[in-house]
N, C-alpha and C positions, 0 to 999 in steps of 0.2 A: 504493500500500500504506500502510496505515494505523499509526503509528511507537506505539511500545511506551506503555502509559498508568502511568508512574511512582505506585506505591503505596508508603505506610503501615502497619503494622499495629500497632495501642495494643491492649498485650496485659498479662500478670502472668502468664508462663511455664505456660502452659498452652494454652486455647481458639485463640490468637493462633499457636502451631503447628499445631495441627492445623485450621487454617482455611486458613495457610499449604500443609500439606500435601496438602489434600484437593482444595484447587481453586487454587492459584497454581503449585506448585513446576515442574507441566510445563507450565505456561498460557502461551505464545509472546505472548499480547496482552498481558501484565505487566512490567513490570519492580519487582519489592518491594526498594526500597532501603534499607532499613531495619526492625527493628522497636523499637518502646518500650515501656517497660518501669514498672509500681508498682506498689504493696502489699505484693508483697514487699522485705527488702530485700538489695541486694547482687546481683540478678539481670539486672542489664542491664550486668556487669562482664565480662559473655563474649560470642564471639559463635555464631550459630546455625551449626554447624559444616558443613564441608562433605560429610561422610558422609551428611547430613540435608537438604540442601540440590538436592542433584541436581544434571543435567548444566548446566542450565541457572544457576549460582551455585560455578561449580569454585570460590570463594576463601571460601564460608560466607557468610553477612550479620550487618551489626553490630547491636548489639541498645543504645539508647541510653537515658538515664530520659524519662519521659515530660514532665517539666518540659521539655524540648527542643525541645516536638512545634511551637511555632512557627515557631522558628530551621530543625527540620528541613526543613517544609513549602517555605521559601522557596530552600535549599541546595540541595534537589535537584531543582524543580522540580515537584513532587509534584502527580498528580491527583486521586488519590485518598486517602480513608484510612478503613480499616479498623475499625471498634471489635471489638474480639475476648476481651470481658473480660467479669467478670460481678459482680453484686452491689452496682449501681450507682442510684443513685436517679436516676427519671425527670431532674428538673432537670439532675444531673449529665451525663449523656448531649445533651441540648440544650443545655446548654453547650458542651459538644465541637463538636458538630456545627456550632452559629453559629460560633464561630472556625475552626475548619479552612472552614467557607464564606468568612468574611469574608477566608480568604488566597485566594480564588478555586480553592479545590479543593472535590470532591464527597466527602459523610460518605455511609458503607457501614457496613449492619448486613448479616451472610451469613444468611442464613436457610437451614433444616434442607435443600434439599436440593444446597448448595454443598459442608456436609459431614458428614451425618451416613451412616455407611457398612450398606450392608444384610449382615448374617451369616448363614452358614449354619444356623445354631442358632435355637432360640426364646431372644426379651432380653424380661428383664423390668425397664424404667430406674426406678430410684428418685431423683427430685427432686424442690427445694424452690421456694418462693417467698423465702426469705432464707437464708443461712447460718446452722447450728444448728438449725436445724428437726426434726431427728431423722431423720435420711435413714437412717443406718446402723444405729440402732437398728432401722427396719422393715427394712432389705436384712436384717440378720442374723435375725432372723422370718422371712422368704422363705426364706431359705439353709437355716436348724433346718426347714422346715416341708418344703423340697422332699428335704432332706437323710432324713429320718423317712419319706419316700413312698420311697425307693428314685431316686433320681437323683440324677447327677452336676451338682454343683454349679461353675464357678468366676465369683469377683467381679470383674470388670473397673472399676479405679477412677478417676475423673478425677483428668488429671495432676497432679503435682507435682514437676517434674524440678528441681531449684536447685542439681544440683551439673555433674558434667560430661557435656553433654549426649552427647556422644561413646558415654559409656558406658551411656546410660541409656534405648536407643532401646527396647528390651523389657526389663521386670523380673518378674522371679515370686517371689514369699513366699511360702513352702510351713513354713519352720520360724523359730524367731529369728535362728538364725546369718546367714538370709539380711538381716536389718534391717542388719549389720555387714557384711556383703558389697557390700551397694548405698549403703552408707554414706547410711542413713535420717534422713533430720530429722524432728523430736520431731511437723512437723505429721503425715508422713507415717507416723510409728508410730501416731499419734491413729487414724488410719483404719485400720491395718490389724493393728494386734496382737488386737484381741477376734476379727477372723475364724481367723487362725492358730489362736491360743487354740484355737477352734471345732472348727480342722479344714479350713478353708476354703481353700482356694490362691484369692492374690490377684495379679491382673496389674496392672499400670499400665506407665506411660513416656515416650516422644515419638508414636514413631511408630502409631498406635490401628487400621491396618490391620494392621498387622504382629503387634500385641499379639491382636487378633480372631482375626486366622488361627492364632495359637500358643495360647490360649484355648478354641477351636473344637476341638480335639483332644482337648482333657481333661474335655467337660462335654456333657450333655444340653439343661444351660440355661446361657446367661449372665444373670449379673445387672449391669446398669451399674449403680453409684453413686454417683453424682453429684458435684460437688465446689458449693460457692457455693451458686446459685441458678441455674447453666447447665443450658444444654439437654444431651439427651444427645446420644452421639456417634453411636452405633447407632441402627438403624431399630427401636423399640420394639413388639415384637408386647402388649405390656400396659406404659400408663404411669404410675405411681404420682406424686403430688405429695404434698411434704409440708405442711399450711399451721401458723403458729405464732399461734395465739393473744393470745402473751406481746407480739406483735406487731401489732395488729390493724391491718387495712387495707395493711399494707404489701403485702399478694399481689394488690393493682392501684396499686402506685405504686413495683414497683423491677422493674429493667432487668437479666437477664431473667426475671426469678422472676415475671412478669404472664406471657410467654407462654407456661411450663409450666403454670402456673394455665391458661389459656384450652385447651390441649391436652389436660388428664388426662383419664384414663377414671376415675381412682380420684384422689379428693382426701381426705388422711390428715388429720385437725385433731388434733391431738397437743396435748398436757400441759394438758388439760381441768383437771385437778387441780388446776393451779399459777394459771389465769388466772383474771381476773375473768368475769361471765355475762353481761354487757353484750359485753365482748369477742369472748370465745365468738359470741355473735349476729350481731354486724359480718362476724365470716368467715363463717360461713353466708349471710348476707346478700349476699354478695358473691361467692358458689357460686351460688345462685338468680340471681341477676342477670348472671354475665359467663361461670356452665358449669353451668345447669342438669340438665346430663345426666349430669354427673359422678355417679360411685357414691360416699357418703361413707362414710367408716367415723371413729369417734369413740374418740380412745387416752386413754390418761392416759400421764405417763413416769413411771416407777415407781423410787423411788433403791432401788439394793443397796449398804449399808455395809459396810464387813467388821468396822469396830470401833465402831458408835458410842459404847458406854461410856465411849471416849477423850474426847470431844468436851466431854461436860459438864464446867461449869465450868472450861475451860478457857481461856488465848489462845488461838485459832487463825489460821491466814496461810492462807489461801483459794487455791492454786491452781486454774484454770480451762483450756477447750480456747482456745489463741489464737483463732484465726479470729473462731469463735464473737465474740468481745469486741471485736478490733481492727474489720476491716471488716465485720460483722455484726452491731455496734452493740450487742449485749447488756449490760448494764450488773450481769450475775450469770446465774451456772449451776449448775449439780449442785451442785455444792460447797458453795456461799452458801446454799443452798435447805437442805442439809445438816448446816451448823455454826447455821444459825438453829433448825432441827426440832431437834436434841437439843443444846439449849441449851449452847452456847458461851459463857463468861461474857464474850470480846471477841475482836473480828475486827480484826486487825491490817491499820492502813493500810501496803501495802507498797513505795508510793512513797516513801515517808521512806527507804526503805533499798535503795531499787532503785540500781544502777552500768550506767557503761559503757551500751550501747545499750536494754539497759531502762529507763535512765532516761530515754531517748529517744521510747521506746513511750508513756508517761505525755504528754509535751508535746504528741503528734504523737494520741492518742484520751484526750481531756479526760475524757468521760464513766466513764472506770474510774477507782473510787476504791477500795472494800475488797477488790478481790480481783487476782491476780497472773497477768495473760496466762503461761502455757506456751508463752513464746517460746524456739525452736530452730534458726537456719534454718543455724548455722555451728556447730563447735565452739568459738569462741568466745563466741558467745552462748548455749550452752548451759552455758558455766563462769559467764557472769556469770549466769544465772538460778540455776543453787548459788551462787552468792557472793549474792544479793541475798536466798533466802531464809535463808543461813545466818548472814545481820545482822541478821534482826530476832530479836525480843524472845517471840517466838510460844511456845507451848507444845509443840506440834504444828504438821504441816501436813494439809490438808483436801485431798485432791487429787480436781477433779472432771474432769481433763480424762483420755480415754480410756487414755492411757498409764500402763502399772506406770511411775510416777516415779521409783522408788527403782532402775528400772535403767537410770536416764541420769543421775540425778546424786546425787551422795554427799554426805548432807544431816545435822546434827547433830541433828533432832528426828525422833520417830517420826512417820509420814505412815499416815494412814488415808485408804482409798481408796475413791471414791463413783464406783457403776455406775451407769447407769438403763435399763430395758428397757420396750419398747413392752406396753401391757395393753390392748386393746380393750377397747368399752363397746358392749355394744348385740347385736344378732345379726347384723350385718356383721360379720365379722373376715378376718384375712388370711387363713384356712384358707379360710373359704368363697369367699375374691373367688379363689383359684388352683383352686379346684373349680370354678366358675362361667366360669371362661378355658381350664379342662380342663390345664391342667400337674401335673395326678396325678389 
């Protein structure tokens, strides 16, 4: 009999469970001694509990940082390891891969059928080739669009569990009080306050069978939405990609946002408006060359201000969506795009006045200079982000990232808030690709 093959799984509290869960938790040939953990931070401080765990892990597994992952490899033997993460640029990934070989163990990417799960419902996934690409902008077009046809809608969204996972195996957001019930971090109101808003009941959590099967009862359709540039979890009967422009070429050189690219049926080129036409070209170029059969449809992101009058001539301090900034490398959003159009007389650098672990964020992604990550992942990084803009010298703040800011932190300057909603261009649009797939 063949003795248990000791794994790995380098994860950032999401993908890296439910890879865990879809094909290891009851798998007799495994043993997962570990998982690791980055990007986010403070989340490999727990471990993966034993409620989650199954028969097979009665004490949970430790979850360690991924700076570990050599010392782990050699501690426990390890044969394998997992990559279970996403928004990674090709090199990064072959880096991994040569060292976990060079400790004499095998690198593992899971592909979609280890764990993407089939539901009874028709899914329609919306993802990207990088973080920020405007995923939820089109999922919340799907949602208005299936919503107006007469069907039940709910959004299924890629995880973000970073508090106690015990508690966070299924979650539903139906109203706000629930954001304070499930004690929501600022990334996870990004994603899910405009659907509420809407009307939209939102799932997420750990466990994405068990979210499926409790989602499946209240909906005609699912929508998955994506988190990063991950694949989705469900078997997509229509798969949406988003590509960004503002980015060009990166949707054949990051890990996994190439394999949703080479997968879509629908490839979205978004914020047309904002990019250059050379760019523009690039993606397209790179549709005809690696998914010529792709259906494209051409958006622009369209900002909604609620006050621009504020803006002019003003200081402004630019807040923005994390993600987007930190591992999605953006270097401006909504907001910046916002205080530059209705003339801002100065855009306050807010590294000069960031504390505590945002000043942290600044050393750890070089590239942000005038605008303020919407970093949340604790309540206390949520008091040092009001403390850090409540030091600077601003006149206002600019807020583009998805969340009403003004109801997580209590700020002394008024905050003008920038939306953006997806605008097709062209006689492709989302109405017609869901007519065209028959989901109304």
């Amino acid at each position: 009999m063949l003795s248990k093959r000791n794994v790995i799984i380098m994860g950032a509290a999401g993908k890296d469970f439910h890879v865990f869960n879809t094909f290891y938790r009851n798998n007799s040939a495994y043993n997962v001694v570990c998982f690791t953990a980055t990007q986010i931070p403070g989340i490999e401080s727990r471990p993966y509990p034993s409620v989650l765990s199954g028969k097979l892990y009665p004490n949970g597994i430790r979850i360690f940082p991924e700076s570990k992952l050599s010392e782990l490899v050699k501690k426990f033997d390890v044969h394998e390891v997992a990559l279970a993460y996403s928004d990674l640029p090709f090199n990064y990934v072959m880096e991994k891969a040569s060292l976990v070989e060079s400790l004499d163990a095998s690198f593992v990417l899971h592909g979609p059928k280890d764990f993407m799960i089939k539901s009874k419902k028709p899914v329609i996934a919306v993802t990207a080739v990088r973080t920020g690409c405007g995923k939820s902008q089109t999922s919340r077009k799907i949602a208005q669009l299936l919503l107006e046809h007469g069907k039940k809608v709910v959004v299924v969204r890629h995880p973000m569990p970073y508090g106690d996972l015990s508690k966070q195996i299924v979650q539903r957001f139906e109203k706000f009080e629930d954001f304070e019930k499930n004690k929501a971090t600022i990334e996870e109101r990004e994603e899910y306050e405009r659907y509420v808003e809407n009307g939209v009941v939102v799932f997420a959590g750990v466990d994405y069978e068990k979210i499926l099967r409790e989602a499946e009862k209240e909906c005609d359709v699912v929508i998955w939405d994506g988190g990063n540039n991950d694949l989705p979890f469900y078997v997509p009967d229509l798969h949406i990609v988003v590509a960004d422009p503002l980015r060009p070429g990166h949707e054949v050189s990051y890990y996994p946002g190439m394999s949703n690219f080479l997968r879509a049926q629908v490839i979205v080129i978004n914020k047309m408006n904002s990019a250059k036409e050379n760019d523009v070209k690039l993606v397209e170029s790179n549709i005809k060359k690696f998914n010529p059969k792709a259906i494209v449809i051409k958006a622009d992101s369209i900002l909604d201000v609620d006050k621009p009058e504020l803006i002019k001539g003003k200081a402004v301090l630019v807040v923005e969506d994390g993600p987007t900034l930190t591992h999605g490398g953006m270097t401006f959003g909504a907001g910046f795009v916002a205080a530059k159009k209705f003339s801002a007389k100065q855009i306050i650098e807010p590294q000069k006045y960031a504390v505590g672990s945002i000043k942290g964020v600044y050393k750890k992604y070089s590239h942000l200079k005038n605008i303020l990550p919407a970093m949340g992942y604790s309540t206390k990084q949520v008091k040092e982000l009001e403390q850090t803009i409540n030091r600077s010298p601003a006149d206002i703040v600019v807020s583009g990232t998805p969340i009403n800011l003004g109801r997580i932190v209590n700020v002394n300057k008024e905050i003008v808030t920038v939306k953006y909603e997806l605008a097709e261009k062209g006689k492709i649009t989302v109405e017609s690709l869901l007519k065209k797939f028959k989901f109304f």
